[in-house]
N, C-alpha and C positions, 0 to 999 in steps of 0.2 A: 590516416589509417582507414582500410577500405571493411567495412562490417559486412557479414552476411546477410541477406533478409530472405528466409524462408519460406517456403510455399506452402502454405497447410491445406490439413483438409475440412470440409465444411462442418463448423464447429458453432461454438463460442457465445454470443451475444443476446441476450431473449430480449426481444422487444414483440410488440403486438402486431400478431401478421398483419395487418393491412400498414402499416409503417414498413414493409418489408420491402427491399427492393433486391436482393441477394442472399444467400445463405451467408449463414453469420459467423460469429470467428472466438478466440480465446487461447488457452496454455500452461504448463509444467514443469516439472524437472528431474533428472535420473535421483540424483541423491537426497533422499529426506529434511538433511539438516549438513549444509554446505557452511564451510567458510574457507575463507579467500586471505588466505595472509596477506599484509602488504605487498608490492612487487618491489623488486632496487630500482633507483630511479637510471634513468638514462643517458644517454652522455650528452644529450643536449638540458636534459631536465637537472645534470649536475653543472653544467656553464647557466643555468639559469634557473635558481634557486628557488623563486616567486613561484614558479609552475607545479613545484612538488611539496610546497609550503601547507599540503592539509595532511600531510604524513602523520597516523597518529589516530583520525578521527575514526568512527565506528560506524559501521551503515548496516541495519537492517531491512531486508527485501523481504516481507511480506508475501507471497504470489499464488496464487488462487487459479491453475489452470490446469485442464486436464491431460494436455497433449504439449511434452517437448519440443516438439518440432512449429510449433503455431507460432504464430506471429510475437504472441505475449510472450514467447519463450526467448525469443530474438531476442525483445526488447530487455527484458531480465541478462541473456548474456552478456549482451551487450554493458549493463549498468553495472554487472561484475567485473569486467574486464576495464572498461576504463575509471573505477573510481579505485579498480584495485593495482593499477599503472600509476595513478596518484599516491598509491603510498597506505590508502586509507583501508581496514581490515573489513571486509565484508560478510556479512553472515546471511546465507538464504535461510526461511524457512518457506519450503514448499509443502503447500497444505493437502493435498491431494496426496503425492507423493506421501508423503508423512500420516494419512489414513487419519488426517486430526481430526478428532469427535467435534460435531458443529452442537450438541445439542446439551442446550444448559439444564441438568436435572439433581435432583436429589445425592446422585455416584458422583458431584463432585465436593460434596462435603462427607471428609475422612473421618469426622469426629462426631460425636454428638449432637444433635441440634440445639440450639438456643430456645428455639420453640417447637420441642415434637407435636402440639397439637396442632398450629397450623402453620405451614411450610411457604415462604416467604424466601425465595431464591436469591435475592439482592441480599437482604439482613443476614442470611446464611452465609454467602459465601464475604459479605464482611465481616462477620466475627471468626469466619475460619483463616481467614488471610491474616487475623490479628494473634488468633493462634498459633498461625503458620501449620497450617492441617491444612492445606489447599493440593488436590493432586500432583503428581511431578509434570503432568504436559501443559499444564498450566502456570507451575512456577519453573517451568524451563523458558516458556512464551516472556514471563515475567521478567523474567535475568538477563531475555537478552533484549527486549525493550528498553530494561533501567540503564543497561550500558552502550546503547544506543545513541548516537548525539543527531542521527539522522533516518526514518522512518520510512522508506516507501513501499507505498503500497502497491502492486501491478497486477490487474486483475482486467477481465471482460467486463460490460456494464451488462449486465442482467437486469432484464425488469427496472429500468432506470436506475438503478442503485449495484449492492455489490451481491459476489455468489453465496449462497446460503452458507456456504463453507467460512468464506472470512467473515459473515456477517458473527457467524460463531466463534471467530475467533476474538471479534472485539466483546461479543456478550461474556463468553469465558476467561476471558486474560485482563480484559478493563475493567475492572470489579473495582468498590469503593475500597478503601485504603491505599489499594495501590497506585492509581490510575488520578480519583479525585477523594472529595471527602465532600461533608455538608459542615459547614462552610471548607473548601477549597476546589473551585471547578470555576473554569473559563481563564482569566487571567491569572488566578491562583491555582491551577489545577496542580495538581502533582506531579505532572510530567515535563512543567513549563520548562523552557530552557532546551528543551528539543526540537527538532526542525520535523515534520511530518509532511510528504506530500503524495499524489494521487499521481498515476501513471495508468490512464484507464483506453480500453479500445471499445470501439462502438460498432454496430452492423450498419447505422441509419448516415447517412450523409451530414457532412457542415451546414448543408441547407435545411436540413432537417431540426437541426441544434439553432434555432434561433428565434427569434420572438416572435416574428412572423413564418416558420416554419412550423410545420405540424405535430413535433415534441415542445416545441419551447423551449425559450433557451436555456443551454447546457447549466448556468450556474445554478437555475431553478433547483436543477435535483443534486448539485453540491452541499448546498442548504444543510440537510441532515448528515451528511458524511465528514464534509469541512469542518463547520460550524457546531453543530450538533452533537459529534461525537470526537472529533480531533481537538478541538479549540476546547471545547470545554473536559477535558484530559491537560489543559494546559499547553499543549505543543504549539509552536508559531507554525504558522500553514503556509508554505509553498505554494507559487500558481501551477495548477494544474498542468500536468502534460498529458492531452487529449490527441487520440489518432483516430480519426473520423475514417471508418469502411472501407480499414486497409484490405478486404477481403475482395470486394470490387474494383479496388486500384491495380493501377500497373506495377511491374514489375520494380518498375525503377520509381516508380511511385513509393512504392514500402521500402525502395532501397534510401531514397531520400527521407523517408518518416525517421527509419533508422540513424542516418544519420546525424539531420537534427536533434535526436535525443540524445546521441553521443556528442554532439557537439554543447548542447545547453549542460552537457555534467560536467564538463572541462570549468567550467565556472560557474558549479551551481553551490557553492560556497558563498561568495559573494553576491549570492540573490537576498533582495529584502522581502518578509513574509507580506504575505497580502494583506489586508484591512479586513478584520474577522467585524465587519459589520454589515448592517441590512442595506445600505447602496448599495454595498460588492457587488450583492447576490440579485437584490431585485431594481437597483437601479433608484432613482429617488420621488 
């Protein structure tokens, strides 16, 4: 199957000018809150059974971009169309598109406070999720992470990490009860049993992402995304699929990025999660 790879315009990635080698890159979607019913399988996928064998599963796509047509948009079509040829029902939330509030305040608890003299954003929005008083775009975020058996997240790296927008979306949506609890977080998290992974684009080059390169290498800043905030939610963690400064590559350069990604969905069912430990990330 031949994918498109798009040509955007100079966008996307904040890293610190003197790392800069290009103007930087990112991406969107037309409709707010997409999904993708299964597809019928095929008439080669019905003479061979094994290949449409994850008919059923649920995938949420996360994506964090501001422009449709940019490369993270590709990549997102792209992970619609083939996991929704598998069979498996897809639900976009595009955050941009969708105008989601990033900013965790007071307007998301509907009810009372626990404490009106001093206000305490964590403990609030756990007693109000235990109320079920937590606003609708938050317990919409909610409904469809719990029915979710698989998580990715596809976004630009900003400032080493994710866009303010998703970072809001994990502050607002992964709140205590739902997400972890004290005690349940890390391998007890409340999410455990779900698959989570990162599908992130960068401005800086592979050379740039390495221990002797001048970011350092890429797991470094996995650390608090992975680790930090997926793994301890419970979720078994995915390796990364990183596209190093598709915005400097060639054409066929993005068109091969492309299709690597389409090619590791074909069998990213039978991927085993990485080691949610301190080797992964910093080596030993």
């Amino acid at each position: 199957m031949n994918y498109p790879c798009v040509t955007f315009r100079g966008e996307s990635c904040i890293i610190p000018v003197h790392q800069r080698r290009c103007r930087l890159l990112g991406s969107p979607t037309r409709a707010t809150h997409q999904i993708r019913e299964p597809q019928p399988p095929t008439k080669s996928e019905r003479k061979n059974p094994s290949s449409y064998a994850m008919a059923g599963k649920k995938v949420l796509i996360v994506y964090a971009h501001q422009e449709p047509r940019s490369f993270n948009g590709s990549l997102k079509n792209v992970t619609v169309d083939e996991l929704s040829r598998q069979g498996c029902t897809v639900t976009v939330s595009d955050l941009y598109a969708m105008n989601f509030e990033p900013r965790a305040t007071r307007k998301d608890i509907t009810g009372a406070l626990s404490n009106p003299e001093v206000f305490s954003y964590g403990v609030e929005m756990y007693e109000a999720y235990k109320k079920r008083s937590l606003p609708g775009d938050i317990t919409d975020e909610q409904k469809k992470v719990q029915e979710a058996d698989l998580v990715i997240f596809q976004f630009p790296l900003y400032w080493f990490s994710v866009p303010a927008i998703l970072k809001g979306w994990m502050d607002r949506v992964l709140c205590q009860g739902f997400a972890f609890d004290i005690p349940g977080f890390y391998d007890s998290g409340l999410l455990q049993g779900k698959l989570a992974l990162l599908s992130v684009t960068t401005g800086g080059t592979a050379e740039m992402y390495t221990k002797t390169g001048v970011s350092g290498d890429f797991r470094y800043f996995l650390w608090p995304l992975q680790h930090g905030t997926l793994h301890f939610c419970g979720f078994k963690v995915l390796a990364p699929q990183i596209n190093f400064a598709p915005e400097i590559a060639s054409e066929e350069e993005r068109k091969g990025m492309v299709a690597a990604w389409a090619q590791r969905l074909q069998t990213i069912w039978k991927e085993e999660p990485i080691p949610c430990t301190v080797p992964w990330y910093f080596g030993q």
